[in-house]
TORKOL-4160 file (C-alpha; in steps of 0.2 Angstrom, whole numbers, padded with zeros to 4 digits, m for minus):
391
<pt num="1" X="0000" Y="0000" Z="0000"/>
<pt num="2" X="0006" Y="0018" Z="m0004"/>
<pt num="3" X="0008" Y="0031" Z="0007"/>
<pt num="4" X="0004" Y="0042" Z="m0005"/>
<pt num="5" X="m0009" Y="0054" Z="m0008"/>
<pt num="6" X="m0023" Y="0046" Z="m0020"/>
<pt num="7" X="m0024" Y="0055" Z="m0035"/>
<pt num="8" X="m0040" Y="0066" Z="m0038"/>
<pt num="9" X="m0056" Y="0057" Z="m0039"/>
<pt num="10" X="m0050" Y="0043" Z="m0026"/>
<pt num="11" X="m0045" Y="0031" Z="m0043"/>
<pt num="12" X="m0028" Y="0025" Z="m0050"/>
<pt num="13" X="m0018" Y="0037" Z="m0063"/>
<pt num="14" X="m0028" Y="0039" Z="m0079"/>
<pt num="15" X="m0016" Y="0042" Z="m0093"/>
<pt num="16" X="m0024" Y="0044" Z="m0111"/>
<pt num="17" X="m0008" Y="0040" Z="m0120"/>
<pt num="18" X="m0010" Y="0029" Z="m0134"/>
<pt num="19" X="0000" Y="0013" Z="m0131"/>
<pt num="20" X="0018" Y="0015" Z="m0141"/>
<pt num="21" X="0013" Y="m0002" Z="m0152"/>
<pt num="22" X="m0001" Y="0005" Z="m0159"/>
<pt num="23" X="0005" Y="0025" Z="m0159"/>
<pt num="24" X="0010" Y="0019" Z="m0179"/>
<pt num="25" X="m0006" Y="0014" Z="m0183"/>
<pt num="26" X="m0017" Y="0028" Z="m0175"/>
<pt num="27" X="m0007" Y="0039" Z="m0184"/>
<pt num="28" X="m0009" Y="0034" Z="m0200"/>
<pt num="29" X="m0029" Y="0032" Z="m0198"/>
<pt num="30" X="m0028" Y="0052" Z="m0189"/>
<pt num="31" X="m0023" Y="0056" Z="m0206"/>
<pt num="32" X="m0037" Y="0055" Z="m0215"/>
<pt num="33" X="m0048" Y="0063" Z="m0198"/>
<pt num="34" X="m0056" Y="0078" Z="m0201"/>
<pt num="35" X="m0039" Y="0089" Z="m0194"/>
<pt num="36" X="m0042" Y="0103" Z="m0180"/>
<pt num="37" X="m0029" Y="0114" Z="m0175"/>
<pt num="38" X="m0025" Y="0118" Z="m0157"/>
<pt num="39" X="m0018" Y="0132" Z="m0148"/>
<pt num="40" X="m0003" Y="0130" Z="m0137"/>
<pt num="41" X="m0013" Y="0132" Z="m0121"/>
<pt num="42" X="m0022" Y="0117" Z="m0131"/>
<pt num="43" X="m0009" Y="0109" Z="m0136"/>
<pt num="44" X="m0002" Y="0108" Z="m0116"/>
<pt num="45" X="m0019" Y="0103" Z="m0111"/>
<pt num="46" X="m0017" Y="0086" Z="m0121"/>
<pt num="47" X="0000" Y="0081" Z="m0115"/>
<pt num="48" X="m0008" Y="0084" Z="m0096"/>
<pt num="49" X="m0020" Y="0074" Z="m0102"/>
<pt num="50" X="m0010" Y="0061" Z="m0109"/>
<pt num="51" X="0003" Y="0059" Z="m0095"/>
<pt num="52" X="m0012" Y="0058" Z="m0081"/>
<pt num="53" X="m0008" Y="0075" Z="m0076"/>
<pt num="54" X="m0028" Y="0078" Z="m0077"/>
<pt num="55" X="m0032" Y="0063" Z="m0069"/>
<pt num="56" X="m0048" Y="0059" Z="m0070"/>
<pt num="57" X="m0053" Y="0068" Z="m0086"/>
<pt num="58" X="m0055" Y="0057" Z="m0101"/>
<pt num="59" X="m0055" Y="0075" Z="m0112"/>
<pt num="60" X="m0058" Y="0091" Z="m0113"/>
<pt num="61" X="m0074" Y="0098" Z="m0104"/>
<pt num="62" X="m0093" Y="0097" Z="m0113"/>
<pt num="63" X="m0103" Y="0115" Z="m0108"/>
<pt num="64" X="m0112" Y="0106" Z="m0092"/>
<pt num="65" X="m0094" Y="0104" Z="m0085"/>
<pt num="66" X="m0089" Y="0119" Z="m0092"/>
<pt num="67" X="m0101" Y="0130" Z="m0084"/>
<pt num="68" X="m0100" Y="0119" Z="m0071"/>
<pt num="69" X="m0082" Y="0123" Z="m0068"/>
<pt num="70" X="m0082" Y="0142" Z="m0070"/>
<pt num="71" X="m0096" Y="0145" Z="m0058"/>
<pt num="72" X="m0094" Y="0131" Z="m0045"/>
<pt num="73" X="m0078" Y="0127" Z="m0046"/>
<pt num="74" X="m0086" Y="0106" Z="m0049"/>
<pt num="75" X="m0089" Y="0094" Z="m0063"/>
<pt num="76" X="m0106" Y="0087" Z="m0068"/>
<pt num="77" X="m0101" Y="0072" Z="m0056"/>
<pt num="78" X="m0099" Y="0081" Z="m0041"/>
<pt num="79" X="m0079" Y="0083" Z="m0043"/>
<pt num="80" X="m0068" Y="0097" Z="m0038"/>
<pt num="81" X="m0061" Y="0106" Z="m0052"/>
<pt num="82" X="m0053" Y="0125" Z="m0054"/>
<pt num="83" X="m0052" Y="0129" Z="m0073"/>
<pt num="84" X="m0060" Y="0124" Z="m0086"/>
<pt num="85" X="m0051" Y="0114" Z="m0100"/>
<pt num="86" X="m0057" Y="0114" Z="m0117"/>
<pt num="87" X="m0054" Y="0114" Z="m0134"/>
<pt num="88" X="m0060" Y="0128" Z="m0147"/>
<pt num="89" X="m0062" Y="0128" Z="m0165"/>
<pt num="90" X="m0068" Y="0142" Z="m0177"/>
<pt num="91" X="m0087" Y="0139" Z="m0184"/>
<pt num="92" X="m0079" Y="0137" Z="m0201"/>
<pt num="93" X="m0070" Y="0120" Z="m0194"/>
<pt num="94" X="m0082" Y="0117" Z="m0183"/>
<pt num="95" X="m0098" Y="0117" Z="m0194"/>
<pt num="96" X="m0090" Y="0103" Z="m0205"/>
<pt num="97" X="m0087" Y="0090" Z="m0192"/>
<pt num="98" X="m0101" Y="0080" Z="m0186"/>
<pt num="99" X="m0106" Y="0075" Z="m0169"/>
<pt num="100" X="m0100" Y="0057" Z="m0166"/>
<pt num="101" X="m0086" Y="0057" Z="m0177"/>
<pt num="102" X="m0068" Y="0056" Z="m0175"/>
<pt num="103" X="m0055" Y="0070" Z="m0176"/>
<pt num="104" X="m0037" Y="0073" Z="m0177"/>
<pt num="105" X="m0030" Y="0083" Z="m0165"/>
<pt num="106" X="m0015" Y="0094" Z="m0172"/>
<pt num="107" X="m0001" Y="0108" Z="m0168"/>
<pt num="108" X="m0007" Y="0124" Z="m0175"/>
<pt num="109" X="0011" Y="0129" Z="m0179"/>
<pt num="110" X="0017" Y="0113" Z="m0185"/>
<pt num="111" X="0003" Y="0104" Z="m0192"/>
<pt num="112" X="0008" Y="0087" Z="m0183"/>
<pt num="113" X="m0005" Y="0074" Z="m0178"/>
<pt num="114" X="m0004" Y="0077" Z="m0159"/>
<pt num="115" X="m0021" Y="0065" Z="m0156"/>
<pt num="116" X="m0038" Y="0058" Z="m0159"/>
<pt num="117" X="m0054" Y="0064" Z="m0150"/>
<pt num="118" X="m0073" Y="0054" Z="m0151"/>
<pt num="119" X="m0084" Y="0072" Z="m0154"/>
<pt num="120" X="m0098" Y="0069" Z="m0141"/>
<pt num="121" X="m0102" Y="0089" Z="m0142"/>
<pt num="122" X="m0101" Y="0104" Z="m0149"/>
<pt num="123" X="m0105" Y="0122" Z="m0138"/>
<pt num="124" X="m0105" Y="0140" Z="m0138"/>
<pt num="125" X="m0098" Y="0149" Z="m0122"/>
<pt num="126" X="m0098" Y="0164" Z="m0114"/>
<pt num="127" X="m0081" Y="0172" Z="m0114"/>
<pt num="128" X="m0086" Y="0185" Z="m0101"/>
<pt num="129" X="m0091" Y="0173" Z="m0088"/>
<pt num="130" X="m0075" Y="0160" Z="m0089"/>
<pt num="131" X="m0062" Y="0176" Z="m0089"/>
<pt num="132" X="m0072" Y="0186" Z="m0074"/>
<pt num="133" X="m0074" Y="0168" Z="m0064"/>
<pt num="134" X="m0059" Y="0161" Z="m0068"/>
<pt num="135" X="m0047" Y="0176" Z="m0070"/>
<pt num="136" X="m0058" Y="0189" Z="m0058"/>
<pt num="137" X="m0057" Y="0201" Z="m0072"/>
<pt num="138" X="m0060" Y="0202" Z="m0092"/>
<pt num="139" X="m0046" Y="0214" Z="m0094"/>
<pt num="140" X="m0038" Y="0209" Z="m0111"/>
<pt num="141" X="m0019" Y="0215" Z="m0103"/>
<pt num="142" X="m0021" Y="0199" Z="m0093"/>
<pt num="143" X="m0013" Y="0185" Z="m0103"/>
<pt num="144" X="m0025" Y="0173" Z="m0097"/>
<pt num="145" X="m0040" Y="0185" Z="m0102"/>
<pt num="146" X="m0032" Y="0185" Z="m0119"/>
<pt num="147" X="m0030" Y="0165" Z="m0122"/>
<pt num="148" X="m0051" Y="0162" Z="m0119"/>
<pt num="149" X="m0054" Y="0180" Z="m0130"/>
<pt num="150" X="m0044" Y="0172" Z="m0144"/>
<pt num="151" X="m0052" Y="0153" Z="m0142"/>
<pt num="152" X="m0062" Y="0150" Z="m0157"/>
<pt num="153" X="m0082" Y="0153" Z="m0158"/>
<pt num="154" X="m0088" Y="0134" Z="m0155"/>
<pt num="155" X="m0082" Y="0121" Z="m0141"/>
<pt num="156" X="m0076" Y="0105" Z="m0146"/>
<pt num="157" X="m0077" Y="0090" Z="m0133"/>
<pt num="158" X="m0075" Y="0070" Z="m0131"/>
<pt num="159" X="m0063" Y="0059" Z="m0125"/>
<pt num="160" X="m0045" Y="0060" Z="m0131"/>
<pt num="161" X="m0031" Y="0048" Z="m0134"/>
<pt num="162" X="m0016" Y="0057" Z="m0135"/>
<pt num="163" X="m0003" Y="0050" Z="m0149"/>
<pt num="164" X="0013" Y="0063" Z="m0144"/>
<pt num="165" X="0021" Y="0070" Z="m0129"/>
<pt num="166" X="0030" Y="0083" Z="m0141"/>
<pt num="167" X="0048" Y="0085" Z="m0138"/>
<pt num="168" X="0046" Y="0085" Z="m0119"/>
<pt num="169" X="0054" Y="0069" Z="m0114"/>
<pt num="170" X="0068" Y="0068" Z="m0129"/>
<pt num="171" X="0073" Y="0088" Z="m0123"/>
<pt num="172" X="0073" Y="0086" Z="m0103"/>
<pt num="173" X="0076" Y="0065" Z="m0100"/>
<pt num="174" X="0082" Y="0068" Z="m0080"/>
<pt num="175" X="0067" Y="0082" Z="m0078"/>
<pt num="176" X="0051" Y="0075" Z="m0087"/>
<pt num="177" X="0041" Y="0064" Z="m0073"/>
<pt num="178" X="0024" Y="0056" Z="m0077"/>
<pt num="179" X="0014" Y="0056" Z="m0063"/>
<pt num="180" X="0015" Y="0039" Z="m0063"/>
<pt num="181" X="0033" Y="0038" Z="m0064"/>
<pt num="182" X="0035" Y="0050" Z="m0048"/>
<pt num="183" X="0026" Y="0041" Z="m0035"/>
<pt num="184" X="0037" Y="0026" Z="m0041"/>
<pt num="185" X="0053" Y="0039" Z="m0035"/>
<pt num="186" X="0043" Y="0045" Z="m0020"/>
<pt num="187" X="0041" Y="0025" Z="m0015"/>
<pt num="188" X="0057" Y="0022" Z="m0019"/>
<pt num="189" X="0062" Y="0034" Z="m0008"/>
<pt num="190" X="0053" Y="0031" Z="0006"/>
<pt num="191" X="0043" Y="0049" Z="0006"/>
<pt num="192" X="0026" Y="0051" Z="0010"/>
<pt num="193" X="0023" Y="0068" Z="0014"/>
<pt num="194" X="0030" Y="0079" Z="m0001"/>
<pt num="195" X="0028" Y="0094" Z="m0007"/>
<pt num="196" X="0028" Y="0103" Z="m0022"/>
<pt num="197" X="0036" Y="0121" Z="m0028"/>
<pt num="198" X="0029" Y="0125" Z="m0043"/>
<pt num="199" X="0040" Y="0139" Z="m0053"/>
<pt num="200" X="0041" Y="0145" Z="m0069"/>
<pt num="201" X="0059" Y="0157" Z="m0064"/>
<pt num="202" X="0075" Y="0152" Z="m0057"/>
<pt num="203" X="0075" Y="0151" Z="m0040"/>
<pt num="204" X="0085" Y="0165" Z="m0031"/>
<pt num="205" X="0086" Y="0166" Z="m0011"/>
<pt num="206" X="0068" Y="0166" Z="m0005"/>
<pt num="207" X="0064" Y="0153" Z="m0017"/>
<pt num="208" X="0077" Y="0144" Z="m0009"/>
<pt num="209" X="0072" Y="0146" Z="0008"/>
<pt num="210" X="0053" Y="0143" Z="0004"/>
<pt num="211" X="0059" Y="0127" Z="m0002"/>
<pt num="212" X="0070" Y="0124" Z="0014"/>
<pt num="213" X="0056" Y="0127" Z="0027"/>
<pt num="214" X="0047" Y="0111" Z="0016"/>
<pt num="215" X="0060" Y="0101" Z="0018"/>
<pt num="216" X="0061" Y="0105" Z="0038"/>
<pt num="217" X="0045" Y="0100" Z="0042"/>
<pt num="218" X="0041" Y="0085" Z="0028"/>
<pt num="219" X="0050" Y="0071" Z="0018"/>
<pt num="220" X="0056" Y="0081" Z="0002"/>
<pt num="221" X="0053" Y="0093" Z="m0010"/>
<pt num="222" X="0047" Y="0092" Z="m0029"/>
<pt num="223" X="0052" Y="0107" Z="m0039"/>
<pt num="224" X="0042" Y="0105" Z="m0052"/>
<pt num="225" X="0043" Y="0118" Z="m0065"/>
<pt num="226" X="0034" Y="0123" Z="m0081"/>
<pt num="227" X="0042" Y="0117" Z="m0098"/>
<pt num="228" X="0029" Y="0124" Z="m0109"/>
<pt num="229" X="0025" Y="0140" Z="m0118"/>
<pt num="230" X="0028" Y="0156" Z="m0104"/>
<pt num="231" X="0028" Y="0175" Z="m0106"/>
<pt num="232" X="0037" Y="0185" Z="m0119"/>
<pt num="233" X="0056" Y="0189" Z="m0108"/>
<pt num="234" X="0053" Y="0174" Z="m0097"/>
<pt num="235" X="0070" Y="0163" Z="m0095"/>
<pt num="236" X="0067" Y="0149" Z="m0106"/>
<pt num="237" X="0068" Y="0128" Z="m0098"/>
<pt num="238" X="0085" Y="0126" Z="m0104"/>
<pt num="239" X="0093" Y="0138" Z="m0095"/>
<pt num="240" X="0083" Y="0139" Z="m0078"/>
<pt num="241" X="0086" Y="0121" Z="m0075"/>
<pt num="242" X="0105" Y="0122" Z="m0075"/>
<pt num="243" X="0102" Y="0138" Z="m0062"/>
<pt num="244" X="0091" Y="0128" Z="m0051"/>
<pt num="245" X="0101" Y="0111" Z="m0051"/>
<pt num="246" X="0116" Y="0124" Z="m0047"/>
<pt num="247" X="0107" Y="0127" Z="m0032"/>
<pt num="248" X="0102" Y="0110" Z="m0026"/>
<pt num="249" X="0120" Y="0104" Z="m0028"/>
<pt num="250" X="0130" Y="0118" Z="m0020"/>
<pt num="251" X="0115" Y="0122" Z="m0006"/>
<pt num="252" X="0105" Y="0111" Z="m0003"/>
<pt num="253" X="0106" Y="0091" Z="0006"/>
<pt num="254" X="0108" Y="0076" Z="m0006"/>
<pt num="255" X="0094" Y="0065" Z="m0007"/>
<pt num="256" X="0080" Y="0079" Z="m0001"/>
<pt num="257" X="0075" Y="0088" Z="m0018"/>
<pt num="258" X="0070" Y="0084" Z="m0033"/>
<pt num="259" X="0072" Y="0093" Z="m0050"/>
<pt num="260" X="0057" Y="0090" Z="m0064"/>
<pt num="261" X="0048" Y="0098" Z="m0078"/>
<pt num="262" X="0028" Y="0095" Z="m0081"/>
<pt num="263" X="0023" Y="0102" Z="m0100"/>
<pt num="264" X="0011" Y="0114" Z="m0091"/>
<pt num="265" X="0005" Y="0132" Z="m0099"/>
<pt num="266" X="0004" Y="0145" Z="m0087"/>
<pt num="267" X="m0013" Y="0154" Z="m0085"/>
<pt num="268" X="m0008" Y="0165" Z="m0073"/>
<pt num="269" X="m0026" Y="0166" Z="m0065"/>
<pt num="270" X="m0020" Y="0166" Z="m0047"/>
<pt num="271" X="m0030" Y="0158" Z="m0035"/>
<pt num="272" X="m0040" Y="0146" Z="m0046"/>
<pt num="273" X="m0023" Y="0142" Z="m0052"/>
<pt num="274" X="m0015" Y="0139" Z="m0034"/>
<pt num="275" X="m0029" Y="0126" Z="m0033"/>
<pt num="276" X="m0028" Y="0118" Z="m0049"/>
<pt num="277" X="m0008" Y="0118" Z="m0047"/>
<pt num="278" X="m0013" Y="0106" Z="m0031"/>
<pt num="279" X="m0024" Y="0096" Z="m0040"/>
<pt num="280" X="m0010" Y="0091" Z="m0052"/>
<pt num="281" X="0002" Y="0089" Z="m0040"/>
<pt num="282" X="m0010" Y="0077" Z="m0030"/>
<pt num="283" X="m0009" Y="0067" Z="m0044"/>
<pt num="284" X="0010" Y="0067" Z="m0043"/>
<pt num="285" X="0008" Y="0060" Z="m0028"/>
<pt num="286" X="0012" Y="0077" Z="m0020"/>
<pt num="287" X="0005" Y="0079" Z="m0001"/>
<pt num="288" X="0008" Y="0098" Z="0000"/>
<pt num="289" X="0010" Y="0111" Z="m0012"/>
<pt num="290" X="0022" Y="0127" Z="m0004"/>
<pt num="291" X="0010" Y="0143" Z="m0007"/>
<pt num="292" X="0020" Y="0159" Z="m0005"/>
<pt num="293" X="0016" Y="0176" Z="m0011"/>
<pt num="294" X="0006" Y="0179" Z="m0029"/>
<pt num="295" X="0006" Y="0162" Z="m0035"/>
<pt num="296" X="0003" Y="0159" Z="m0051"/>
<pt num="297" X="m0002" Y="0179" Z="m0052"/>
<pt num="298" X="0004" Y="0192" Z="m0066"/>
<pt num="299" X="0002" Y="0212" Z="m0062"/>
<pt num="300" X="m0006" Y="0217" Z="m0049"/>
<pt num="301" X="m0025" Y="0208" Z="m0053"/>
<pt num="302" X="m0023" Y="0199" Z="m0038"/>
<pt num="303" X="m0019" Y="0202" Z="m0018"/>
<pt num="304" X="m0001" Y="0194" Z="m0013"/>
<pt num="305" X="m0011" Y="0182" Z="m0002"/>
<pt num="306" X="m0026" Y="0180" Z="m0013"/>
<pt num="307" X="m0022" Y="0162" Z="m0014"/>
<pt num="308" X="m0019" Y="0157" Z="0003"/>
<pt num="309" X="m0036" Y="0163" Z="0006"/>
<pt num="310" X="m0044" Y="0152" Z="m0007"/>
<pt num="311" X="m0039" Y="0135" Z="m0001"/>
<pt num="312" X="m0051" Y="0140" Z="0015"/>
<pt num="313" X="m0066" Y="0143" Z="0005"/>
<pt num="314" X="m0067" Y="0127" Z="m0006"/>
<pt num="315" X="m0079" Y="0112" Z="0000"/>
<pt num="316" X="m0068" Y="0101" Z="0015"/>
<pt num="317" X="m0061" Y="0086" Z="0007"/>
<pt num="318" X="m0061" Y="0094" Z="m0012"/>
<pt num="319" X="m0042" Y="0091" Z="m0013"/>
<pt num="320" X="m0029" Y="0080" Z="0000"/>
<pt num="321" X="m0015" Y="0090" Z="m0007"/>
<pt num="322" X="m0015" Y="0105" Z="0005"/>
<pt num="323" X="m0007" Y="0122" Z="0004"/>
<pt num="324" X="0010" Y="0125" Z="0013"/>
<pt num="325" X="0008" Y="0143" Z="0016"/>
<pt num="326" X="0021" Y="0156" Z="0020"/>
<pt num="327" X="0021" Y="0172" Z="0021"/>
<pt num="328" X="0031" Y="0186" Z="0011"/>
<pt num="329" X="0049" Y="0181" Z="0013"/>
<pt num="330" X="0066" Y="0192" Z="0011"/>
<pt num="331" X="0083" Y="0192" Z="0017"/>
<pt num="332" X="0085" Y="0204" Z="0035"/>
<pt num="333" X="0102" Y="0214" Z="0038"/>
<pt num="334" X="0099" Y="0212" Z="0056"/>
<pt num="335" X="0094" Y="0194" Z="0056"/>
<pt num="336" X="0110" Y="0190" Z="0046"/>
<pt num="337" X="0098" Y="0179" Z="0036"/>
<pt num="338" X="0083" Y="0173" Z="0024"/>
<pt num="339" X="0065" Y="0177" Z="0037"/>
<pt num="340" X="0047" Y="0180" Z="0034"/>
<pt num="341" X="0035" Y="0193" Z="0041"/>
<pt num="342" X="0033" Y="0182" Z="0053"/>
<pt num="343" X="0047" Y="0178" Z="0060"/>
<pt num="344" X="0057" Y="0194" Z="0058"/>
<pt num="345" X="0053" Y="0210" Z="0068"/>
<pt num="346" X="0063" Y="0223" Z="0061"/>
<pt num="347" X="0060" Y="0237" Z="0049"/>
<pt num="348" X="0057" Y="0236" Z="0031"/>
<pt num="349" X="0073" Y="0248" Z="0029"/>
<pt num="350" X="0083" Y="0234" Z="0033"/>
<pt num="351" X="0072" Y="0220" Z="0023"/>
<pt num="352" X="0078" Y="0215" Z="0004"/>
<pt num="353" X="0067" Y="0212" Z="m0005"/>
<pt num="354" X="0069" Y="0197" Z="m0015"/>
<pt num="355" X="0060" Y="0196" Z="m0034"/>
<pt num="356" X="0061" Y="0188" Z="m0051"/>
<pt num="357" X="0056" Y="0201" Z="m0059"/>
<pt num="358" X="0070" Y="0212" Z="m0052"/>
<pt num="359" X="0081" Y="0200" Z="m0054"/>
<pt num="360" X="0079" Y="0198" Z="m0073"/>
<pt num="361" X="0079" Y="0219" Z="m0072"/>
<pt num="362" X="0096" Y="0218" Z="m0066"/>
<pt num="363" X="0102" Y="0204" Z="m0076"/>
<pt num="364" X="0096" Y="0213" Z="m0091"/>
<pt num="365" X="0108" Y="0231" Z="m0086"/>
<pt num="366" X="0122" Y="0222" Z="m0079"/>
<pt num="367" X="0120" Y="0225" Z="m0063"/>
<pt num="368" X="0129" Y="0216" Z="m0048"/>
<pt num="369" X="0119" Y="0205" Z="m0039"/>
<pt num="370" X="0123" Y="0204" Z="m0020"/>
<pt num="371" X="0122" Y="0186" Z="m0012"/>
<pt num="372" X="0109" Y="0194" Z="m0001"/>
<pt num="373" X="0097" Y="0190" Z="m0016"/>
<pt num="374" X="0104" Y="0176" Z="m0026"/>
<pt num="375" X="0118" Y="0163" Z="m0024"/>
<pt num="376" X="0133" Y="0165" Z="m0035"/>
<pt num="377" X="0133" Y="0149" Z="m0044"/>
<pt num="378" X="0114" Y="0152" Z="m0049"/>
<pt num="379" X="0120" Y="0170" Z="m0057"/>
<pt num="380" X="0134" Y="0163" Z="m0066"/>
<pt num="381" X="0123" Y="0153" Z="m0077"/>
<pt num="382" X="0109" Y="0167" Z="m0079"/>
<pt num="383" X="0124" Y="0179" Z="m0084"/>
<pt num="384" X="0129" Y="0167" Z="m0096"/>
<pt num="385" X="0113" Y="0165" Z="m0104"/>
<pt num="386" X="0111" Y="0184" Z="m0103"/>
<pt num="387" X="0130" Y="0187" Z="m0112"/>
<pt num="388" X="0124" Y="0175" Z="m0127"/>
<pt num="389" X="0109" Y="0186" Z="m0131"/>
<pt num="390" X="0120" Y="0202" Z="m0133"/>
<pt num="391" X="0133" Y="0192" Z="m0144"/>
């Protein structure tokens, strides 16, 4: 028996990837499948759905669970879930495929048959309603708002089988962990309680120490961080997970951390997205997941504890993943040392304050970056990444 946490919806791990004898096969008959174009966001979707990331969706979302979703917070069935995920097609495509039929799922950049989907239904939604219940606004400035306002007119949905995991595995072998494939490690290991820390940056000092208080108090920590599509000026996979693993060799105990990479989009909507970032980590077998300040946010659309506050309001027993919450963290003159609002009396005068945004800000001028912020083996590799976009 596992010590584990169940994955959502109390069932085992449901991957929809196809079975690799028969990937040849479906491909060929996806080929003459009416062909529908996904969007990145999309595209992300299916390989969460294909790895068991989504576990226990068996595709994307119908309106009843759409709706459902947006409003509630809850499938059809009674189960907890944040955001909605579905797939959009413009009328023109839309209008010429049949209810019941077959589609092939592909790259709208590349063209590539990514999967197949059984077309149970086809739906009209309200933009309006998912951005201001999802996203608490339908300002098109927020990058969410501006993935659902370009979606196509008309709602595909129906079970998926998914036929690719993109370049995900062959580009990061030692980061990409299916589900399954993690709560193997964490058995292995002997772990039970673990938590995640999502990041889509390279981790400088209050990263760190959010990651260390974890490790104080459970078996291990799972920094899991996003390997799909990010902002314009975001530091891309490659580089960020040379800076991490720079940090877990030169600061942190062998044998308590682990490094991986989930083909994740970021929504940036906050709140619902701390709660959906728990969900997934449930299913990787993930206790806790560490909440700090603005997770998952962009700007200022939401408060810096917005989404510590929403793990209290949802139905008990919606997720066994709990939030780890901590407060704003930053390194104190006085205190010689990484603290949190908590923990450290003094004034802000002698608080830095620690961010990635202002770290990329100072990697951009050349600025120094004092230790205070960032360790000096995790700058070395962002400087290098840095000098190779000015030569």
């Amino acid at each position: 028996m596992s010590n584990l946490v169940n994955p959502h919806g109390g069932s085992g791990i449901k991957s929809l990837l196809a079975p690799q004898d028969a990937c040849a096969d479906m491909l060929a008959n996806a080929q003459e499948l009416h062909k529908v174009p996904m969007t990145s966001r999309e595209l992300s979707d299916l390989f969460m759905l294909g790895m068991g990331a989504y576990t226990p969706l068996d595709g994307f979302m119908g309106e009843a669970d759409w709706r459902g979703v947006c409003t509630d917070m809850q499938l059809t069935n009674g189960l907890f879930w944040p955001i909605p995920i579905t797939l959009s097609a413009s009328s023109d495509i839309a209008d010429g495929i049949t209810v019941g039929s077959d589609i092939a799922l592909t790259d709208g950049q590349s063209g590539e048959v990514m999967g197949v989907m059984r077309v149970e239904e086809k739906y009209t939604i309200d933009k309006t309603l998912e951005c201001e219940s999802v996203y608490k606004t339908a300002d098109e400035a927020h990058p969410g708002v501006q993935k659902v306002l370009a979606q196509g007119n008309v709602n595909l949905a129906g079970p998926v089988t998914a036929l690719s995991e993109g370049e995900y595995p062959g580009k990061f072998p030692e980061l990409y962990y299916r589900p399954a494939e993690s709560r193997a490690l964490f058995a292995e290991k002997g772990w039970s309680k673990v938590a995640a820390f999502q990041t889509r940056n390279p981790m400088h000092r209050s990263h760190e120490y959010l990651a260390k208080i974890a490790v104080e108090v459970l078996d291990g920590v799972f920094i899991h961080q996003v390997l799909g599509a990010l902002k314009p000026g975001d530091i891309p996979a490659e580089t960020r997970t040379q800076a991490i693993q720079a940090m877990i060799d030169n600061y942190f105990v062998p044998g308590t951390v682990v490094q991986a990479g989930y083909p994740i989009e970021m929504r940036y909507a906050g709140p619902r997205e701390a709660l959906m970032h728990a969900l997934i980590r449930q299913n990787f077998g993930c206790s806790h997941l560490i909440v700090g300040r603005d997770h998952a946010g962009v700007g200022d659309y939401y408060g810096p504890f917005d989404a510590h506050k929403i793990f209290d309001e949802i139905p008990a027993g919606s997720l066994e993943t709990q939030a780890l919450k901590i407060d704003i963290t930053f390194y104190c003159r006085k205190c010689n040392g990484m603290a949190t609002g908590r923990t450290c009396p003094h004034s802000p005068e002698d608080q830095v304050t620690i961010s990635g945004t202002r770290q990329r800000e100072m990697l951009t001028a050349g600025e120094d970056i004092p230790a205070e912020f960032s360790r000096p083996e995790v700058v070395k590799v962002l400087r290098d990444y840095y000098a190779s976009l000015n030569g």
